[in-house]
KEBADO-711985 format. One line per field, with one value per residue: x, y, z of N, C-alpha, C in turn; residue number from 0; residue in one letter. Coordinates in nm, 3 decimals. Layout:
# KEBADO-711985
n_X (X|...);
n_Y (Y|...);
n_Z (Z|...);
ca_X (X|...);
ca_Y (Y|...);
ca_Z (Z|...);
c_X (X|...);
c_Y (Y|...);
c_Z (Z|...);
seq (NUM|...);
type (a|...);
This chain:
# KEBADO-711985
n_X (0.147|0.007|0.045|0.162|-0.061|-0.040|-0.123|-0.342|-0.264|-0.136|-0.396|-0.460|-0.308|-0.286|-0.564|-0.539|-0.329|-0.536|-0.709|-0.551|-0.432|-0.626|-0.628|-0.460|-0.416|-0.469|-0.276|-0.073|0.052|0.135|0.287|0.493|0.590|0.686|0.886|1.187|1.206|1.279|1.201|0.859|0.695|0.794|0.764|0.706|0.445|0.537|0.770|0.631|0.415|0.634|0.737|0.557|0.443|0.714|0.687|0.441|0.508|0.723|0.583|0.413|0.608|0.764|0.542|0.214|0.254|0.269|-0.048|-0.113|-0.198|-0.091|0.144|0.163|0.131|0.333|0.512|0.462|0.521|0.813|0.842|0.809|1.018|1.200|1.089|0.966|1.197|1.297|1.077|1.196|1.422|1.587);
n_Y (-0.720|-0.586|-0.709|-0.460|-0.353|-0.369|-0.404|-0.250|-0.012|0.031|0.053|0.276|0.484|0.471|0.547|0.814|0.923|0.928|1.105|1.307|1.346|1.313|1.268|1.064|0.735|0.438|0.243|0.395|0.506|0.269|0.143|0.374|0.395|0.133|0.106|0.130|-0.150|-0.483|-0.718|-0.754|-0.959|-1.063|-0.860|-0.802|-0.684|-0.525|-0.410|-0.247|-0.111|0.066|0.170|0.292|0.510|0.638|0.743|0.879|1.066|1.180|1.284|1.473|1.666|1.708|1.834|1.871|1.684|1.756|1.727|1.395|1.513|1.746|1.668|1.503|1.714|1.882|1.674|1.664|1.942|1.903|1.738|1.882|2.052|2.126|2.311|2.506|2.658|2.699|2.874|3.131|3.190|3.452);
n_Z (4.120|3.853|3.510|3.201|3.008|2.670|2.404|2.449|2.525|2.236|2.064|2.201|2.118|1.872|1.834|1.961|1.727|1.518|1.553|1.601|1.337|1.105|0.820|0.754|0.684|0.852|0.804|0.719|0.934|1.056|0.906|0.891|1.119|1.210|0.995|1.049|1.133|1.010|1.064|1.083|1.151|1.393|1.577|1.940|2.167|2.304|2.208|1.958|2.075|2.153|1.937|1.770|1.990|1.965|1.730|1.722|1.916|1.704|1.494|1.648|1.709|1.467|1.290|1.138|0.814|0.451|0.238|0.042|-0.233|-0.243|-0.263|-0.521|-0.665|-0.659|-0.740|-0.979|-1.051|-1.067|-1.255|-1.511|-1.496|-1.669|-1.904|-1.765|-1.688|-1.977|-2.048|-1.908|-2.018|-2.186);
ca_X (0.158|-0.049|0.162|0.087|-0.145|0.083|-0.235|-0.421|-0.170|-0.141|-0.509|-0.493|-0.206|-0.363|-0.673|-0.489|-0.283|-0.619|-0.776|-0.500|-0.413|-0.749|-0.647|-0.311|-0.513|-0.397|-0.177|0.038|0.097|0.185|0.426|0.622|0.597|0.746|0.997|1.339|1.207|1.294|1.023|0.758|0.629|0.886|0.799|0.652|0.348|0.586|0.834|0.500|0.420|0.752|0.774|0.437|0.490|0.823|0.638|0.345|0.625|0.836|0.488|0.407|0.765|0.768|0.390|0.142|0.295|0.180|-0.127|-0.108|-0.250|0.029|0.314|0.120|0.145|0.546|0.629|0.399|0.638|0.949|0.872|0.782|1.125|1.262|0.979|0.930|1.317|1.295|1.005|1.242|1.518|1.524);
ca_Y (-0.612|-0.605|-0.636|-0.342|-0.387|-0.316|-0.425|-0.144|0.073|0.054|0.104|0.374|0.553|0.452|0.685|0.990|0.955|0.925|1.228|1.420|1.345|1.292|1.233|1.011|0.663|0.342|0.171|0.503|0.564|0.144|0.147|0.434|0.342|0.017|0.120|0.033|-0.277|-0.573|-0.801|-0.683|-1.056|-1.113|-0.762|-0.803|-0.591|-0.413|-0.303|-0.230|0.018|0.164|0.231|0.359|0.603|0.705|0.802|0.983|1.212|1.256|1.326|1.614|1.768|1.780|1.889|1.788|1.727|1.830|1.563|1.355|1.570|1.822|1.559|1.503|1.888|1.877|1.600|1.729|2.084|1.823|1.686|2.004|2.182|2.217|2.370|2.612|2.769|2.806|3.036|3.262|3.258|3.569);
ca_Z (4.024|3.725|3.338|3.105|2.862|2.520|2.337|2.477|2.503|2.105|2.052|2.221|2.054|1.723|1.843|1.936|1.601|1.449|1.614|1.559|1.200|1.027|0.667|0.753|0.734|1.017|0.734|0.712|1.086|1.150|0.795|0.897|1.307|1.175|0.922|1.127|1.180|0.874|1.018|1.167|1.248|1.517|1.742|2.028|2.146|2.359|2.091|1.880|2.171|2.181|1.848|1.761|2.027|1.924|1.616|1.777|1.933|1.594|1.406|1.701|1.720|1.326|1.274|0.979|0.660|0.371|0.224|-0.094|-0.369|-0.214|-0.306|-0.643|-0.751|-0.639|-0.832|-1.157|-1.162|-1.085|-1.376|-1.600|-1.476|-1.783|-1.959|-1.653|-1.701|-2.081|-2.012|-1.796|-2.099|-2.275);
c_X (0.104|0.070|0.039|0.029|-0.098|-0.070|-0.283|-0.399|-0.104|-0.212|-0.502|-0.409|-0.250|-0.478|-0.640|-0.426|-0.420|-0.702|-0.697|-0.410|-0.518|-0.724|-0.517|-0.444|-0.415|-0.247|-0.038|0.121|0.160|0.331|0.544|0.672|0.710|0.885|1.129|1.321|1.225|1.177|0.959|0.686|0.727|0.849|0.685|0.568|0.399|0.677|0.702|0.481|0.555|0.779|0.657|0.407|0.595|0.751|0.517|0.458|0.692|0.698|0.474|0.537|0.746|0.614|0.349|0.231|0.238|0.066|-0.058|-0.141|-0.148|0.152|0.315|0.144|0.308|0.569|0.544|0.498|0.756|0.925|0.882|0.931|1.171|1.205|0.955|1.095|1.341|1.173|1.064|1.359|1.470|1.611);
c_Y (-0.659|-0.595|-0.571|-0.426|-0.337|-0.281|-0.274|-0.011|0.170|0.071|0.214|0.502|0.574|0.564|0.809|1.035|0.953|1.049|1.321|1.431|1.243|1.205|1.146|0.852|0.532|0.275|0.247|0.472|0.453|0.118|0.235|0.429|0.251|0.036|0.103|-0.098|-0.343|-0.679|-0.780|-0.795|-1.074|-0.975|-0.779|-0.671|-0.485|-0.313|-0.225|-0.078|0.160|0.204|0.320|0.480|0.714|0.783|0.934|1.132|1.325|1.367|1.513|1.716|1.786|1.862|1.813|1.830|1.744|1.668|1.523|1.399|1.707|1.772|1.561|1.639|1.877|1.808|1.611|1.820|2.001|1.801|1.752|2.100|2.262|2.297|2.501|2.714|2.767|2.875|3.148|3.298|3.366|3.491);
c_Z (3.890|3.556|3.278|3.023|2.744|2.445|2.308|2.413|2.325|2.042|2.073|2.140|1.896|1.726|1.864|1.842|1.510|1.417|1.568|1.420|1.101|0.891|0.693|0.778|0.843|0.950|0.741|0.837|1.097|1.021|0.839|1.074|1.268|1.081|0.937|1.152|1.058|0.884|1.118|1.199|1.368|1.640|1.786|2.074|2.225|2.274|2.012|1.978|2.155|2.053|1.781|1.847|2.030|1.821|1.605|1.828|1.790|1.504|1.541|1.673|1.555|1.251|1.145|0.845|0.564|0.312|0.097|-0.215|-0.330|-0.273|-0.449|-0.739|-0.723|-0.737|-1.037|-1.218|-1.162|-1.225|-1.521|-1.544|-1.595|-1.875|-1.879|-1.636|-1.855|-2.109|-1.993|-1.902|-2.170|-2.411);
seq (0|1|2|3|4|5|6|7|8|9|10|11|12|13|14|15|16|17|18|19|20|21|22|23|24|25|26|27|28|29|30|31|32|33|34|35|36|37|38|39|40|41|42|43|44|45|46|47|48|49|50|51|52|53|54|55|56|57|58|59|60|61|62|63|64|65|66|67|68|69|70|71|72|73|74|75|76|77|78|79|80|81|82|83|84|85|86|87|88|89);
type (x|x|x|x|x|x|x|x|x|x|x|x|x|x|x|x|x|x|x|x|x|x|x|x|x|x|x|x|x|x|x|x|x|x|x|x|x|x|x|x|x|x|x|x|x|x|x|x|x|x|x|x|x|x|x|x|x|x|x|x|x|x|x|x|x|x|x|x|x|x|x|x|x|x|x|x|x|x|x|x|x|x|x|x|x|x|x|x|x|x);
């Protein structure tokens, strides 16, 4: 019986997160894949798999989030709130 190829297996996962979220670049997808983990030198290419897939799932089930110049305009009016409700006082 042949062992899986993790390797591969994580290439490949890397390309369908690639394909199907264009503007998300490789650093994103393996930071927040990784994010339960404290050190990411100790996992093995099978955890690596298993979590990078976990993530491919969470990303489908929750859909595209919004991009970075989306986040950038949010946290501009965050920061203008108070300016933006004494407008509305009479």
């Amino acid at each position: 019986m042949k062992n899986p190829n993790y390797y591969r297996q994580i290439i490949q996962t890397l390309g369908r997160l690639q394909k199907a979220y264009p503007t998300y670049n490789m650093g994103r997808h393996i930071s927040t894949a990784l994010d339960e983990y404290s050190d990411v030198w100790g996992v093995s290419d099978r955890e690596f798999l298993y979590a990078i897939q976990k993530y491919e799932i969470e990303l489908n089930i929750d859909g595209p989030h919004i991009d970075d110049e989306e986040i950038e305009e949010i946290i501009k009016d965050g920061m203008n709130l108070d300016s933006m409700f004494e407008e509305e006082e009479y």
